[in-house]
N, C-alpha and C positions, 0 to 999 in steps of 0.2 A: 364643807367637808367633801363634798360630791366631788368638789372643782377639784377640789386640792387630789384625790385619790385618779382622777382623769388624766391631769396635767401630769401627773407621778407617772402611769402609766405610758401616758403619751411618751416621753423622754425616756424610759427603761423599757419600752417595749424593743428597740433596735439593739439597746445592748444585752437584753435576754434570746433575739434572736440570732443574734452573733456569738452569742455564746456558746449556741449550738449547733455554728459552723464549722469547718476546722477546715487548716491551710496544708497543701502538700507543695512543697516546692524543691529542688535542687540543680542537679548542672546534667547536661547530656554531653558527654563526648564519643571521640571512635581516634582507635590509634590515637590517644593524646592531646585530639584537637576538638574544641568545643564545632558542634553540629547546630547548625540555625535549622530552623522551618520543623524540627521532629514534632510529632503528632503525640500527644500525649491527652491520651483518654480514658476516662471513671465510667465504668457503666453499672448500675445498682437498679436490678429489674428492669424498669422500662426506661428509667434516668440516665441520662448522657451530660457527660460536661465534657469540656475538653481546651486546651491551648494548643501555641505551638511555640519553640524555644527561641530565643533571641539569638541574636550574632556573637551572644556570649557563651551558646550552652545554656544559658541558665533558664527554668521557669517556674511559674506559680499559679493554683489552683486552686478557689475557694470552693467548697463543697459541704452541702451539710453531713454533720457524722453520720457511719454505718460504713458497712461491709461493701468494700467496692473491687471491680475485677479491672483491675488497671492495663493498659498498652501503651507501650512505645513504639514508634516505628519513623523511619524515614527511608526516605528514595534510596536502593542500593544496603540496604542493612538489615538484616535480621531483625523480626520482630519482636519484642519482649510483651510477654503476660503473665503476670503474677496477681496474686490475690493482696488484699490490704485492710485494716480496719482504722478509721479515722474515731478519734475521740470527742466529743463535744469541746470546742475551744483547744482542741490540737495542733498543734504545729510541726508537720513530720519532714524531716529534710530526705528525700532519697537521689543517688546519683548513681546515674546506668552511663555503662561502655556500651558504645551498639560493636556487632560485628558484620564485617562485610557480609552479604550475603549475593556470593558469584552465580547462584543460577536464579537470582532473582526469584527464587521460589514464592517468599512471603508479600513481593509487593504485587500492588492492584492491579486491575484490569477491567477495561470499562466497556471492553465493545459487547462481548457475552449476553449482558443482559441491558444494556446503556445504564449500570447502574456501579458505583464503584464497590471493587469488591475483591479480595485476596485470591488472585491464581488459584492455590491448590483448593479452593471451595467454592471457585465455578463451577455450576450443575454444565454448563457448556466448554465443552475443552478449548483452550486459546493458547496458540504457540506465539512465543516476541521472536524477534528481532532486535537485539538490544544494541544501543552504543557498542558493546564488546566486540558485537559479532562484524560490526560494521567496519572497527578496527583493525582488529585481528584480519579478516580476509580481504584488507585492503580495498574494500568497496566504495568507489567514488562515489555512487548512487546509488538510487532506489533498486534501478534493475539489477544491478549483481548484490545484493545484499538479499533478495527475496529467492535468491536458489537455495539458500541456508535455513529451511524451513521446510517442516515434511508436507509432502503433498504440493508443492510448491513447483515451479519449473520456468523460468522466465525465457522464452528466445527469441531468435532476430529471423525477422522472416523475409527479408529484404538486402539486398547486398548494395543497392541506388541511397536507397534514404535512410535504411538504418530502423527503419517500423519492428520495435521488439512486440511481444504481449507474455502476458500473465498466465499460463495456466494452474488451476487448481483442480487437484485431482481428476486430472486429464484433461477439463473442458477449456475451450477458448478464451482468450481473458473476456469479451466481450461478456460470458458467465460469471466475470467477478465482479462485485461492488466494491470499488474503492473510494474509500471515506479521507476527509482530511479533516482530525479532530473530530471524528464524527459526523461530519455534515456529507451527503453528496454530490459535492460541488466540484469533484473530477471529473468535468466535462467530456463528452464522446468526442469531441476536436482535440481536447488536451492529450487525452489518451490515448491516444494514436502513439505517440511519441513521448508522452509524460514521464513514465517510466522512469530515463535517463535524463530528463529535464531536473527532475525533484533530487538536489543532492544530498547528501550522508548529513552533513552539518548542520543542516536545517531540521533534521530527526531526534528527537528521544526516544523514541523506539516505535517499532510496528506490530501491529495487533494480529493475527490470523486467527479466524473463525474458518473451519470447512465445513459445507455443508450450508442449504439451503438459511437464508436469513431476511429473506422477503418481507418476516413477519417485525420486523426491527426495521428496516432502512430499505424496506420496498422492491422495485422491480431489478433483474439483473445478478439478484444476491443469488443465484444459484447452485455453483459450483461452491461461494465462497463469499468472503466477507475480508479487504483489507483494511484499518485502520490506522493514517498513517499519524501519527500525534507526534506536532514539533514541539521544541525544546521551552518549558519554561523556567521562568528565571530561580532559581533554588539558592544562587548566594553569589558571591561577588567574583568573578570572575572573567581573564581578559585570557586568547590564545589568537595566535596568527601563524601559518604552515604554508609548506610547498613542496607539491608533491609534482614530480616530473617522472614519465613513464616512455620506454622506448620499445615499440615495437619491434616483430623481429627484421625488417626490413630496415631499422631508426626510425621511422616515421614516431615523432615526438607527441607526447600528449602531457601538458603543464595544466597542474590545477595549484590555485590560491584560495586559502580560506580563512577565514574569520569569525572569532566570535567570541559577544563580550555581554556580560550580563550584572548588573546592581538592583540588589533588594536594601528595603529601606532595616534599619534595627528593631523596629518590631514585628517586621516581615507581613511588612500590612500592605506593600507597597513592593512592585521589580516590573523592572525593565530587562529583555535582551533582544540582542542585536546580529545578525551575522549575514556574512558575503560569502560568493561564492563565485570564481571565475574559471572558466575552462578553454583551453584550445587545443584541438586535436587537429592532426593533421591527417589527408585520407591515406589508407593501405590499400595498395593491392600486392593481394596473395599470390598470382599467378603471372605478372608481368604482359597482361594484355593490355596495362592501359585504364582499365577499368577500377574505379575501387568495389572492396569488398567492407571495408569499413570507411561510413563517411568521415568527412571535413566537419567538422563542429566548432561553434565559439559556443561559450553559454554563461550569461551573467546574470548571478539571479542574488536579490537581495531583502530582508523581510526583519520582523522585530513580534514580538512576544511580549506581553503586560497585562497586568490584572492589579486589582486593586481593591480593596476590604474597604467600604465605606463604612459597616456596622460589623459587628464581631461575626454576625453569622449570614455575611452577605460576601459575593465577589462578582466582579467583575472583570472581563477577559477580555483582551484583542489580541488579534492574528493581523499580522498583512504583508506580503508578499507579493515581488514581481518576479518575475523569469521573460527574460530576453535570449532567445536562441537563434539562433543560423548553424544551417546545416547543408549538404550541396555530396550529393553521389556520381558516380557515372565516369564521365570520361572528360581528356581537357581542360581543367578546371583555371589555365587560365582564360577563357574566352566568357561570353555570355550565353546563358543556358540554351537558350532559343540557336544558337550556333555548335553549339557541340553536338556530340551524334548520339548520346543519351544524357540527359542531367534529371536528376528528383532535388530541388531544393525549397527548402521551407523555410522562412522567417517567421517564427510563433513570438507575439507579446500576450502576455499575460499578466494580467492585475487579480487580484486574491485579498479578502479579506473576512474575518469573521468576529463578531462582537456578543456577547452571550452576558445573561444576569442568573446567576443563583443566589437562592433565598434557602434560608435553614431555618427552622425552629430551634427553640431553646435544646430542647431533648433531642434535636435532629430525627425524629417521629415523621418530620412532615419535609419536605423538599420540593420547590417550585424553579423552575427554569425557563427561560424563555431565551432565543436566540434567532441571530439572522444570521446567512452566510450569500456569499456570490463572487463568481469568477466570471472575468471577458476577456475572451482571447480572440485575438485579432493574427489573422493566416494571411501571409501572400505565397503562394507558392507555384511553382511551376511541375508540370509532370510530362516527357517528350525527348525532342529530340529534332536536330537538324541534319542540316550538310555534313556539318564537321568542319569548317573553317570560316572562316571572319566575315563577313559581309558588310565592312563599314562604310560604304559610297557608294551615287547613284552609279558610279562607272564602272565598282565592284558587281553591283545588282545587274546592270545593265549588258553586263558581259557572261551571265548565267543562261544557260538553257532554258527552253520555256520550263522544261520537270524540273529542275532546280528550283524555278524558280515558284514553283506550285508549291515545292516540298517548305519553299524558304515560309510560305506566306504560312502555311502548314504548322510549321515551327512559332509562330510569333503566336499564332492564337490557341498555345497552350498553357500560358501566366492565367492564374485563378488568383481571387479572392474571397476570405473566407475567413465571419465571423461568426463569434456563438457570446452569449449571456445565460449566464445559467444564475438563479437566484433560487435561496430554501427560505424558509422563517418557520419555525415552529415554536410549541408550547412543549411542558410536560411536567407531570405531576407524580414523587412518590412518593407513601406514605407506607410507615410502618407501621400495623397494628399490634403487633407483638412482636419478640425476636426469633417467632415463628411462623410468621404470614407478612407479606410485602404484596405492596400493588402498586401498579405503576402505569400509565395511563400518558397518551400524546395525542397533538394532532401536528400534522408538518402537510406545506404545501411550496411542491415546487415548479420552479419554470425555467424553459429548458428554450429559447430562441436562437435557431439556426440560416445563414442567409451564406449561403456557397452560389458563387457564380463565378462562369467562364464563359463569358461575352463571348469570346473568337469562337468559342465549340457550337453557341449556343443551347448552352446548359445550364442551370440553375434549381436551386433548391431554396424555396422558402417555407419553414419550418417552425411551429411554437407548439411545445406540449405543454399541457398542464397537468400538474398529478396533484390531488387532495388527498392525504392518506390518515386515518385515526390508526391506533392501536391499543391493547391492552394488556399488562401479564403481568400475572402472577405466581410469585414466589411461596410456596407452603413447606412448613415443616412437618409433617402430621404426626412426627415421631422423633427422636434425635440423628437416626442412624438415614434417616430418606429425606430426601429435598425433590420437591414434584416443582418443575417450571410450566406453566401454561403460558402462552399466548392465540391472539391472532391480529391481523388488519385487516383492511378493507381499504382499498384504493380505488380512485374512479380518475379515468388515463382520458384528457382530451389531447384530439390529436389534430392540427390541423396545419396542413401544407400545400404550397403550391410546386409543381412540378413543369420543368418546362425539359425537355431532352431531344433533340435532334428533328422538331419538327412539332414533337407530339405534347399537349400544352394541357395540363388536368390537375387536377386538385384531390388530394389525397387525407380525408377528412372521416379519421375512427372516433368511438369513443369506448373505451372498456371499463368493465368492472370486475374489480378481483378481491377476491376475500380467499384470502390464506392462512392456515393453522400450524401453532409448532408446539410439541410438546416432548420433554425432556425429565426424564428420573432420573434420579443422580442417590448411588445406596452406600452406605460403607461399610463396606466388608470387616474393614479394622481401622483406626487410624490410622494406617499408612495406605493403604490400597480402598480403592475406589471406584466403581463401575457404571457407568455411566451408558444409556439408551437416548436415542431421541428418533423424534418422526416431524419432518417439519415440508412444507410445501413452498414454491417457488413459483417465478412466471419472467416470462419477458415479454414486453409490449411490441407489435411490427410498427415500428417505426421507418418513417420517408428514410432517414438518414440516421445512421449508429454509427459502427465500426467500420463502415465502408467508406466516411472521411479518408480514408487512403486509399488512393490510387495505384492499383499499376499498374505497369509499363512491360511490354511485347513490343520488341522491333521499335522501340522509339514511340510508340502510339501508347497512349492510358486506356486503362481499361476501369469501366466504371460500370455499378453495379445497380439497379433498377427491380422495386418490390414490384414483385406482384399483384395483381388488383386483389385476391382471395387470400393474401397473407394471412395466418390467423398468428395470435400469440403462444409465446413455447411456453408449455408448463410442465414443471416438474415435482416427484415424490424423492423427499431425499431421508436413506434409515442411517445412524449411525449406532454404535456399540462400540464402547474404548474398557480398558482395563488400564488403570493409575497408579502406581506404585509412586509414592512418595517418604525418604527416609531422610533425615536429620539426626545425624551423631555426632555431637562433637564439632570439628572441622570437617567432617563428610558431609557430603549432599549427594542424592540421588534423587533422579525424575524420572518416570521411565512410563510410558504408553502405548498400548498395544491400541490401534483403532482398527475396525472394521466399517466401510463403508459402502450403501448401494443406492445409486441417482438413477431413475428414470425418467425421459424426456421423450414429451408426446407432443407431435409438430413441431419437432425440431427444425432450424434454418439453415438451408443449403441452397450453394449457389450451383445454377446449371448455366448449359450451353456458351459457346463465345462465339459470336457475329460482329461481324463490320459494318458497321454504320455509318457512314461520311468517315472520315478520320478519327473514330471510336470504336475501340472494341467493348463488347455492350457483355453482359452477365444476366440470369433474372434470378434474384432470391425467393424461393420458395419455401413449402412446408414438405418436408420426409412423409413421408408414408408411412414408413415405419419408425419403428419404438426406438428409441436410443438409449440403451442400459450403459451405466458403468458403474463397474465394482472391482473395492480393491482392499488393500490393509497399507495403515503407515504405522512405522514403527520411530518413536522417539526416544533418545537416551541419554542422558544429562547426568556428565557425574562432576563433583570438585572436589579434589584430594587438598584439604587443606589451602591455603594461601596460593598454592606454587600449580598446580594441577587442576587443569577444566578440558573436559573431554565434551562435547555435543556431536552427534549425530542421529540421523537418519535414512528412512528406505521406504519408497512406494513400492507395492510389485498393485498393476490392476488390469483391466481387459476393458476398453473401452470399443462396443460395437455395436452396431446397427441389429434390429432383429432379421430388414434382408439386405443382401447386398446393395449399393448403391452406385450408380453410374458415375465413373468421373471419366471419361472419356467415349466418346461415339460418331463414330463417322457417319455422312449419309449417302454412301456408293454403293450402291446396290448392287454393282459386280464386286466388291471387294468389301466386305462388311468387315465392322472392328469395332470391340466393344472393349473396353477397361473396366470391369467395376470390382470392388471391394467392400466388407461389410465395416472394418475397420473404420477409429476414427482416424483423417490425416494428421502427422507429427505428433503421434502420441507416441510414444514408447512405452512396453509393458514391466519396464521397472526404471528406477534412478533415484538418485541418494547423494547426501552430503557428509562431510567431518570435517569437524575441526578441534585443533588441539592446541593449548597453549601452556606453555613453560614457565614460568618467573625463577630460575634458580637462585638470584638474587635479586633485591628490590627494585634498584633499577634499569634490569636485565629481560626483556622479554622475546621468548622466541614463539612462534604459533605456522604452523604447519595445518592446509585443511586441503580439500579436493572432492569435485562435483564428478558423479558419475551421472551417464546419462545413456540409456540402451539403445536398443538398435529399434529403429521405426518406419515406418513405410510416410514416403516423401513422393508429390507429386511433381513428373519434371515435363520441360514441354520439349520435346525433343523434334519438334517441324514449325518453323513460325506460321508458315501458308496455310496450315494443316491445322492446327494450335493442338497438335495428336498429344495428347500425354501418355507418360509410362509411368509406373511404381516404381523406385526406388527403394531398396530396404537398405538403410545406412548403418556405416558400424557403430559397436561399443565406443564411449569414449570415456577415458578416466583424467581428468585438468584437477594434476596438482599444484600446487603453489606454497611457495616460503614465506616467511616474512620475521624479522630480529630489529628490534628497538632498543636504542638505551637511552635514557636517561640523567643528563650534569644539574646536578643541582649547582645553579651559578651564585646565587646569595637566598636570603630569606626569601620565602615566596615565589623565585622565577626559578622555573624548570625549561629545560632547553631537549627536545626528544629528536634524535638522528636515528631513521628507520632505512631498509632496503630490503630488496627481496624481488622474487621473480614468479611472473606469473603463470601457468601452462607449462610447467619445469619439463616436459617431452614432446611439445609442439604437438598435442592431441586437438590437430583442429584439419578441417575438410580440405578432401587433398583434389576433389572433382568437379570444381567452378564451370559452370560454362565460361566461355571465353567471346569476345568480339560484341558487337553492336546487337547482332540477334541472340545474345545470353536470356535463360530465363531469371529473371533475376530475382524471383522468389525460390530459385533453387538453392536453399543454402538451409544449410541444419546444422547443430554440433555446439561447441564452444563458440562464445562471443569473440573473443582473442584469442590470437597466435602467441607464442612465447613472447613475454613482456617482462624486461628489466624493469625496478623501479626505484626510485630512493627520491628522499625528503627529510625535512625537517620541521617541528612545528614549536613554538617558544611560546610558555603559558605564563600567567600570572596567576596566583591563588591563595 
């Protein structure tokens, strides 16, 4: 009887537990067309289940009965939550319409805390860069898509090579961490020029954090935090475009691009794909000969995959090349070493990153592990010649003896110049309730530099190591406040050889830093949200950073040499934001008041310029004094329905030294002359963006936007013998631009989009270039481009 009541058991114990499961299932669409990959998730106390929808719309969830607080969500769409109660042995069919959601209010963001997590309930404020913004303002890449973001400022500091940088709320980009997927594998070689390497196509949007984030992703993160996250594969999907752009002189600029993406039907499985080719031809602005924007080609090509081996597992690859030439200056049909200024660079770049997440059943517990690494390979030249051909010994041999010093002069300024950078880390988060999170890593990376210029006899050989843990945690201790804590602790080896003009030593730190962030975050009401933080930052002195770029005076490079007593910059960074967030209906509204203040103690500034053989030599040193800046950005996000999206913004800040600092000084003691200023250089004390877009009908778009930029004190070199500088204070400049799309739907599926538009619609760009071979050629400020016609066309499949 025993057996018999056992064996009964055994066999009805699965169908009494099943009995007291119950099934939700039904179809997800938007506008009418079923949505693959939506997220659909149960959460009941600490319980999580979850799927994601098929390439039909459709899904299913087994769940044991009770009362569950259900979401829907996907990339680009309003988030649905509603309450539910399941019955034992239920079977409930429900089917949701998503609705676009244009200011991207409700989807995630991951850089804040490296943890995913819904925008408007970041305790850390984070502005995108979306697809839209990239569209809409015609941005071929990275660098003009990042002026579209408060606090933000991208320029071009170089009129030879085309060297942009980043600044975030005022400071240098050398102050910003930029991440690729999270890892920081944007090398200080890539950087130099990366900016405009990294194009639009290869993006799903960009992350900004401002404000100190050391304690997340390490040294550098001072000013800021970019996160650039490319495109993964979301459903099936083929596009090919071409966009041709003409400056206001013609000088042409043709870009081609591509991109193609397939996930498998149960979205366990995707691939995408895309290209990217560029050719630009140089301008010059003022008809000396000279450009002011370089010559570019740029082919860069990469692919995006992940794949679900176990329901709550993924796996991720990234990889990516970029192939660039670039070439400035004068004569460009001759060889650089003959022309009478050239800056050109040949950068290859290989990139790739591979990462394992692990989820628990209840998603309570989450482990990851990842490697990343980039190797970019530099040849480049920085100089200047004769100015005409030199090709035969009877050419050579009919030169002046100074000719012919200057010719040898010229040949031995081709460098070469690689880097390796490789990360691998761990990390672990676990939730203890849906009011305490912790979250814990360790990441170690390395950073190998080898720049030599045999003719100069100069050379740099370079390997850092950085080991960094960190910790933080997320508390609720009430419903209405979210406290973030962290910190790290990084230990920086630093070891390099230095060889420069004679003088042959080894350059061998080692640091340790431990850095704290902490962030309140209170809500005043559902919609409005106030938010505090206090976080710390540092930069290591490093042999070689941002001064991978050279320039160029009279034909000669000028290169940049630490100090033996460098110490590292560190800084206190506060913010304070005010969040207005409202959702009615077809309205959306975002809107942020921030207040922010960064202090930097031994800050890095470069002094002095002397001649050394055929080198103008710099020394980087530590400021004396305190480097404060403080400012407010203001964000404003509206979408009036389908048809109307308005974003803008405005920095106003003061970025200054506590004393003045010397940027020029002669040493003639009958005629003394000092230039200095407390100011930082190329800041401006206000700038701002907008952009506006139209759909009157559906496949009708028009978007009007424009970058203001204030007036700034610009250092110029106005005596090459001398290398005397003066202050320049530049004007206001306001770069507006059009742009109008439409859209033929040719049959099922293929759309055909014909854009045009113009960019700088009143030629608000620098009217005071220096001119001839002795230009300073870091004299340049303002808009990137001069008035630019543009039109194209790109043909999808979907």
């Amino acid at each position: 009887m025993r057996t018999i009541i056992y064996y009964s058991l055994f066999f009805l114990f699965p169908m009494l537990a099943a009995a007291q499961q119950a099934t939700l299932k039904g179809k997800i669409t938007a506008e009418g067309k079923p949505v693959l990959g939506a997220d659909v998730i149960l959460r009941k106390a600490s319980e999580v289940k979850g799927t994601s929808s098929k390439n039909t719309g459709e899904y299913i969830v087994k769940v044991p009965a009770g009362d569950y607080k259900l979401s829907i969500s996907s990339v680009g769409f309003k988030t649905i939550n509603q309450s539910l109660s399941l019955s034992p042995g239920e079977e409930q069919t429900l089917n949701f319409s998503l609705q676009r959601d244009l200011l991207e209010i409700d989807q995630v963001v991951v850089t804040a805390t490296r943890n995913i997590i819904p925008q408007y309930k970041s305790p850390v404020v984070v502005s995108k860069v979306t697809g839209h913004i990239f569209e809409t303002t015609q941005s071929l890449s990275l660098a003009e898509g990042l002026n579209f973001t408060p606090g933000l400022r991208t320029e071009t500091n170089c009129q030879n090579c085309g060297f942009n940088q980043l600044r975030i709320n005022g400071l240098e980009g050398s102050y910003s961490q930029i991440l690729v997927n999270g890892r920081p594998v944007f090398s200080s070689l890539a950087g130099v020029y990366g900016l405009e390497m990294i194009p639009a196509n290869m993006i799903d949007r960009v992350e900004v954090v401002r404000g100190a984030g050391s304690v997340l992703y390490g040294g550098n993160a001072i000013g800021g935090t970019v996160n650039i996250l490319t495109k993964d594969p979301t459903k099936n999907t083929f596009s090919l475009g071409n966009s041709l752009s003409l400056l206001k002189d013609g000088s042409p600029d043709n870009t081609l691009f591509t991109n193609a993406s397939v996930v498998s039907e149960d979205f366990d499985k995707g691939l995408t794909l895309f290209a990217y080719q560029r050719n630009r031809k140089p301008y010059d602005a003022n008809g000396d000969g000279f450009s002011e924007i370089t010559k570019l080609h740029n082919t860069t090509f990469g692919a995006d995959a992940f794949w679900n081996p176990a329901e709550n597992s993924k796996i991720k690859l990234n990889l990516n090349s970029i192939n660039e030439f670039r070439r400035g200056g004068n004569k460009f049909d001759l060889l650089p070493h003959q022309s009478e200024i050239t800056e050109q660079l040949r950068h290859r770049i290989l990139a790739g990153d591979l990462s394992f997440e692990r989820f628990s059943d209840d998603l309570a517990h989450k482990f990851s592990i990842y490697t990343s690494a980039q190797y970019t390979d530099r040849n480049g030249y920085y100089g200047g010649g004769l100015g005409y051909a030199v090709n035969s010994q009877d050419d050579f041999d009919a030169l002046e003896n100074g000719d012919k010093e200057e010719y040898f002069k010229a040949l031995a300024k081709y460098g070469h110049t690689t880097e390796l950078v490789g990360v691998g880390g761990v990390q672990y988060a676990y939730t203890f309730s849906p009011e305490l999170n912790l979250s814990l890593g360790s990441e170690y990376k390395y950073d190998k530099v080898n720049d030599d210029y045999v003719g100069q006899n100069r050379s740099v050989d370079q390997a850092v190591r950085i080991f960094g843990n960190y910790l933080q945690v997320e508390w609720n201790p009430f419903k209405r406040l979210t406290l973030l804590g962290g910190s790290r602790y990084d230990y920086v080896d630093i070891k390099g050889h230095y060889l420069f003009s004679g003088a042959n030593e080894d350059t061998n730190k080692q640091i340790s830093k431990f850095v704290p962030r902490l962030t309140v975050m209170y809500d005043l009401t559902e919609t409005l949200k106030l938010r505090g933080s206090f976080a710390q930052g540092y930069r290591a002195p490093q042999a070689f950073d941002e001064e991978l770029h050279a320039d160029v005076l009279d034909g000669n490079p000028i290169f940049v040499e630490l100090d033996r007593d460098l110490k590292s910059e560190t800084s206190n960074s506060y913010t304070a934001s005010l969040n207005y967030t409202q959702r009615e209906g077809n309205t959306q509204a975002n809107l942020i008041l921030e207040g922010f203040f960064t202090q930097i103690n031994n800050s890095f500034i470069n002094q002095g310029l002397t001649d050394i053989g055929n080198i103008k030599h710099k020394i980087k040193t530590n400021a004396s004094d305190l480097l404060n800046i403080m400012g407010a950005n203001i964000e404003a996000n509206f979408a009036f329905g389908s048809k109307w999206v308005w974003q803008t913004g405005f920095t106003y800040q003061q970025s200054r030294f506590s004393q003045a600092q010397t940027i020029w000084e002669n040493e003639d003691d009958t005629n003394p002359k000092k230039v200095t200023s407390d100011r930082v250089m190329r800041s401006p004390d206000f700038y701002g963006y907008t952009t506006l877009s139209y759909n009157p009908i559906a496949p009708l778009k028009l978007s009007y936007n424009g970058v203001l930029t204030g007036a700034m004190d610009v250092p110029h070199i106005i005596d090459v013998e001398t290398e005397e500088k003066i202050l320049v204070k530049s004007p206001n400049f306001y770069e507006q631009n059009l742009r109008a799309a439409y859209t033929f739907d040719l049959k099922e599926h293929y759309h055909l989009e014909v854009f045009a538009g113009v960019k700088n619609i009143f030629n608000q760009y620098q009217k005071d270039f220096d001119m001839g071979k002795k230009r300073d050629s870091d004299y340049i400020y303002g808009p990137q481009h001069p008035r630019t016609f543009f039109l194209g066309l790109t043909l999808s499949l979907d």
